[in-house]
N, C-alpha and C positions, 0 to 999 in steps of 0.2 A: 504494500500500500504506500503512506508518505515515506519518505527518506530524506536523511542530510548527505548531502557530498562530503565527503574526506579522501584523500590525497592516501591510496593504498601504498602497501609495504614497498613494491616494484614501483618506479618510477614512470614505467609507460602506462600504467594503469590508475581510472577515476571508479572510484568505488563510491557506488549510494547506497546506503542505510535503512534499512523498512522504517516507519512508524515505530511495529511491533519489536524491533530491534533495539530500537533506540531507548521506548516505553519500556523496555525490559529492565533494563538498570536501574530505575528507580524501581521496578520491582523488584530487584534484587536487594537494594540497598534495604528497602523498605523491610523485608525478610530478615536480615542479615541482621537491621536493629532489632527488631523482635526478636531471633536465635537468642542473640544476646541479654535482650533484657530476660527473657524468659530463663536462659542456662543461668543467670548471675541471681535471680529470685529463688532460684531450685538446688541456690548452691553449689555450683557446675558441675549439675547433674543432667542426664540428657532423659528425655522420656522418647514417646512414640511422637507425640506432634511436633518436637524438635528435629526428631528423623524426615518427619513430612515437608518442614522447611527446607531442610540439607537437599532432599532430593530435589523440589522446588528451583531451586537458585541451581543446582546440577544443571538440570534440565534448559533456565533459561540460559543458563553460561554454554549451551552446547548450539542455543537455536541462531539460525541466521537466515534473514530474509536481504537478499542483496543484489543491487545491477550494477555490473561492471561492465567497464570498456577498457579493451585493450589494445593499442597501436601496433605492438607485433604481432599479434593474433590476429587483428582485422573482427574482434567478436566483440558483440553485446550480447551480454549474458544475464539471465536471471537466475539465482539459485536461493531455492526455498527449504530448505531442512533442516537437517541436524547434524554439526561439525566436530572434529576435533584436531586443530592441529592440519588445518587443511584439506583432511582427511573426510569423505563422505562416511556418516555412521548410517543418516538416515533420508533418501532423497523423496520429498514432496513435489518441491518441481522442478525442472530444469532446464530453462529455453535457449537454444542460442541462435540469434540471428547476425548474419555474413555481413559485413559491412556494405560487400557493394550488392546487396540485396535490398538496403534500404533506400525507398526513395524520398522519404524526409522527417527528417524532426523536428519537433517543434516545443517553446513549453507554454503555459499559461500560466500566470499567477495572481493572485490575491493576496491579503492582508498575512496571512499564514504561511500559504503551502502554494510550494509549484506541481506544474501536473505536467511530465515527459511523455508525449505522444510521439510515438515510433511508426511508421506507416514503411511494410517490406512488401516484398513479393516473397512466399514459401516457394517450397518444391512442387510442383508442377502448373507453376506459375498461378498459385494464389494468391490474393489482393486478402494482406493481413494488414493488423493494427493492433499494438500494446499503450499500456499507458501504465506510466508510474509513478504514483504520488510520493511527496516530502514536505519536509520543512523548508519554507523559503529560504536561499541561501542565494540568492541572485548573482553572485561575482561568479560562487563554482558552476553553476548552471548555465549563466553567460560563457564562461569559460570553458562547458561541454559543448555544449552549441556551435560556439563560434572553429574549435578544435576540429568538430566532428564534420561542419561544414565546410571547412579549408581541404579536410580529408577528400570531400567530395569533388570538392574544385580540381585538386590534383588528376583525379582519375576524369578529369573531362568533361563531371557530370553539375548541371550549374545548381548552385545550393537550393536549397527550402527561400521562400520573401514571404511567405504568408503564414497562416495557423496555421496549416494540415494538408493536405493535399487538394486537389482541382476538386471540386464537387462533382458525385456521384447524381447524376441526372435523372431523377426517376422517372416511368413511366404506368399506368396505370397494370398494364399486362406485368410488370416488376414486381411492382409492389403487390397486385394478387399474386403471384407466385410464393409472394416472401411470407405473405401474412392470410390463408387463406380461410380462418376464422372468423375472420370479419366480414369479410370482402365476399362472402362467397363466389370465390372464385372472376372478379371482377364487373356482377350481377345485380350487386348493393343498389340497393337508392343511396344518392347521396343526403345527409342529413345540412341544415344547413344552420344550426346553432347549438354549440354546446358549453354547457351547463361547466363551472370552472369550481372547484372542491379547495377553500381558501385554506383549510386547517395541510393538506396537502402540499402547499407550493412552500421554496424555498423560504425556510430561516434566514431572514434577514440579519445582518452585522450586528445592527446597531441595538438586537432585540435578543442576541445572544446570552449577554448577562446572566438576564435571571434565568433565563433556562441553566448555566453551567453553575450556577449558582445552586439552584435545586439540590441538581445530581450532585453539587461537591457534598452538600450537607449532610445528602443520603450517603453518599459513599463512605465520608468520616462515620456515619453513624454504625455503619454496617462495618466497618475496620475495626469500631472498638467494642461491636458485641462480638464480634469473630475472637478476637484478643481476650475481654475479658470473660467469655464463656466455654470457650471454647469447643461451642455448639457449632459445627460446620452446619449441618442442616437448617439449623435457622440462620445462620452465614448465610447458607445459597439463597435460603429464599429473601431476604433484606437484599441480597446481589441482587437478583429480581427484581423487586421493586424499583431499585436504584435504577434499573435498566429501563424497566417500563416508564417511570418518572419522567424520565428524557422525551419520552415521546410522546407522552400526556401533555407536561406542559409547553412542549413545541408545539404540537397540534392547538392548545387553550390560546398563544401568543401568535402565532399565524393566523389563524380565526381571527379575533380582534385587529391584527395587525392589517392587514388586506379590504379589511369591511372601509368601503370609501364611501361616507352618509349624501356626497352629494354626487355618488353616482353608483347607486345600490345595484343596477341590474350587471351583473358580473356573467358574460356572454361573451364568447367570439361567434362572431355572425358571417356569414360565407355568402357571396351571391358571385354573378359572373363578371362583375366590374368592381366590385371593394371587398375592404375585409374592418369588419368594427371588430376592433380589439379592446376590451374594457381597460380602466383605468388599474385595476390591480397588476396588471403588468410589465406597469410602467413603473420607474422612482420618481416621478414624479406627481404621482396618485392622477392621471388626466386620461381619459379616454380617448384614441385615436379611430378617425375615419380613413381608411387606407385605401387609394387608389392602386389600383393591377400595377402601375408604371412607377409605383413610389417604393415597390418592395423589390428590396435587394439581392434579399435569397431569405429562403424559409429552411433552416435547416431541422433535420431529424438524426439523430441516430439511434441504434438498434443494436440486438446481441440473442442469442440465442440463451434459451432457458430449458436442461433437463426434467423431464417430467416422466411419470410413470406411463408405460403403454401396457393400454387397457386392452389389447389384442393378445398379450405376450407376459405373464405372469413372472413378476422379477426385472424386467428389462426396463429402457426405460427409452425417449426417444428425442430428439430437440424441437423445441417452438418457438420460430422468434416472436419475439416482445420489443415494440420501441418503447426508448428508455424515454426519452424529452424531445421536445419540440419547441426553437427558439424560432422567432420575426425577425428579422434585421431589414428597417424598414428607413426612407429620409426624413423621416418625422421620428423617431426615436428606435431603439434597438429593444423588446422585452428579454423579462427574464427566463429564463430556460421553464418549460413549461412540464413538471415532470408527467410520467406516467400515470400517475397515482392520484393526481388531480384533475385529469381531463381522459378522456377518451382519445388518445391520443392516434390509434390508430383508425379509429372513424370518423377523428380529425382529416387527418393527410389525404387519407382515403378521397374524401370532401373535397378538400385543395384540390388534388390532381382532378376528380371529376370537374373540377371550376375551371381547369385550365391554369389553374396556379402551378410554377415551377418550382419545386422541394429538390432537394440533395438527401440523401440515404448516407451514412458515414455507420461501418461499423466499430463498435467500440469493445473493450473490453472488462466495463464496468458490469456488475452483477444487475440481474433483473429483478430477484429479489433477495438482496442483503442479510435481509433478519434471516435465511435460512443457515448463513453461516453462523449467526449470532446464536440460533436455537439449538445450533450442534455445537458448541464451545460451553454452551451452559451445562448440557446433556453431558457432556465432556468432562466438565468439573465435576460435575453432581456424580456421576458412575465412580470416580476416582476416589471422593470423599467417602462413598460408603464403603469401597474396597478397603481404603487406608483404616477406614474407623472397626472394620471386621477383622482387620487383621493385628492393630493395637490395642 
């Protein structure tokens, strides 16, 4: 996920840092105080949940989530597992893509975090795309870029000027291919206004606060029943809470936040000459009337989502799913319009029947997230009862 750049051992090599990598160290420290206060109250003496920590900090001190590039290799690499001493113990994932298989990179940033978009061609000439989040670190990141681009230059091939690559053109026979759940097969009535779910759209910046604010309260409070009960079980479920929290009062501050009283009806409306886009999608709280000739590109991206096949007992099958749908228009740009708030695919759907021009970009963001959150919990929780049956 996020990474910081750091300046690896080898000198031709730029190594980035996962989030969870980074975030590990303070879980480890965090660990390491507790070992201690807990072995120094016990009179250093060690118990069972002293074992549980040691193993704990093992564990993180073994994991590494990391992208490197290498100039003698010519390789951008991802590796996800478990290390030691350079040494694979345990491999999660492992990508590598050829240098002169990429045809550009690019990053984005905000107030935080930059986002490294990879855009190759695989083996037998597949049109792929990665992305790897971090912590803003703008010099070393400018400093990949500009490296990586020179690279390109050298071999002839003229650098990345823009975000991401040329946009992907869509066409209605495209788009039913990709999505044919909706679309039945490109048969649909086009609908021609939909309904926009405010609690949904993005967490604003400036609204962040109290939502991190929540979660930190909950989280100290759940650290210090974990500590002073040493009830894991009701650990995990305060963990819980703490987690759902987050997304309680995101959804309460979104709601309120997006509700614009002098312009309630919250609609994107479609016909074959404009496009009304409500005022929630702008920062500027104002509703826009959009002429066909004012809009600049309508972008979408999309990713494939596993799901179980109901033909085939155990197996399972891909569906794509678009993720967001941004405007970029001469009257303002909205904000990315996620899945989760609009109908997003019998939006586009719409557009293209309108004769609207959209782009298709695939991405390699998850379609739905909380499935890894639900198996990291599961994760915990199966571990804790094993640990507590066996101490």
């Amino acid at each position: 996920m996020d990474a910081v750049f750091q300046e690896g051992v080898l000198s031709d090599k730029v190594i980035l840092k996962s989030i969870f990598e980074t975030i590990k160290w303070i879980v480890i420290w965090l660990s390491v105080a507790s070992l201690a206060l807990d072995v120094l109250n016990q009179t250093l003496m060690f118990d069972g949940g002293d074992l549980l920590d040691v193993a704990l900090i093992l564990i993180l001190l073994l994991f590494q989530h990391r992208l490197q590039f290498s100039e003698n290799s010519g390789l951008l690499e991802e590796k996800l597992g478990f290390y030691f001493l350079g040494k694979s113990i345990l491999k999660i994932r492992h990508l590598e893509i050829k240098e002169i298989s990429v045809e550009s990179i690019s990053t984005r940033q905000n107030r935080s975090f930059s986002e490294i978009d990879i855009h190759y061609v695989a083996d037998k000439e597949k049109q792929c795309s990665y992305t790897f989040r971090c912590f803003m670190q703008l010099k070393q990141v400018s400093s990949l870029i500009s490296q990586f681009s020179k690279e390109k230059s050298d071999d002839g091939i003229e650098p990345e000027r823009g975000q991401g690559t040329s946009p992907h053109i869509l066409t209605i026979d495209k788009f039913s291919s990709l999505f044919p759940q909706n679309t039945i097969f490109g048969n649909a009535e086009a609908k021609k206004r939909f309904s926009i779910s405010h609690y949904a759209l993005p967490l604003p910046e400036s609204k962040r606060r109290p939502v991190y604010f929540t979660v930190l309260c909950l989280a100290l409070l759940t650290g210090y029943i974990a500590y002073s009960t040493q009830d894991w079980k009701m650990s995990m479920a305060f963990m819980v809470l703490t987690y759902l929290s987050y997304w309680a009062v995101r959804a309460l501050v979104c709601s309120n936040y997006y509700v614009i009283p002098t312009s309630p009806i919250d609609e994107i409306t479609i016909d074959d000459r404009e496009l009304h886009l409500p005022a929630s999608l702008f920062t500027d709280k104002k509703p826009r009337t959009v002429n066909k000739q004012d809009i600049i590109s309508i972008d979408s991206i999309w990713n494939y989502n596993l799901k179980a096949n109901d033909e085939l007992i155990g197996s399972t099958m891909k569906r794509s799913h678009l993720i967001s749908v941004a405007f970029n228009t001469s009257k303002g740009n909205t904000i990315e319009i996620p899945h989760w708030s609009v109908d997003s695919e019998g939006l586009v759907f719409s557009l293209l029947k309108h004769h609207y021009t959209v782009s298709l970009n695939k991405t390699t963001k998850m379609v739905y997230p909380f499935k890894v959150h639900v198996s990291v919990f599961l994760l915990l929780f199966i571990s804790m009862l094993i640990f507590e049956s066996l101490w």
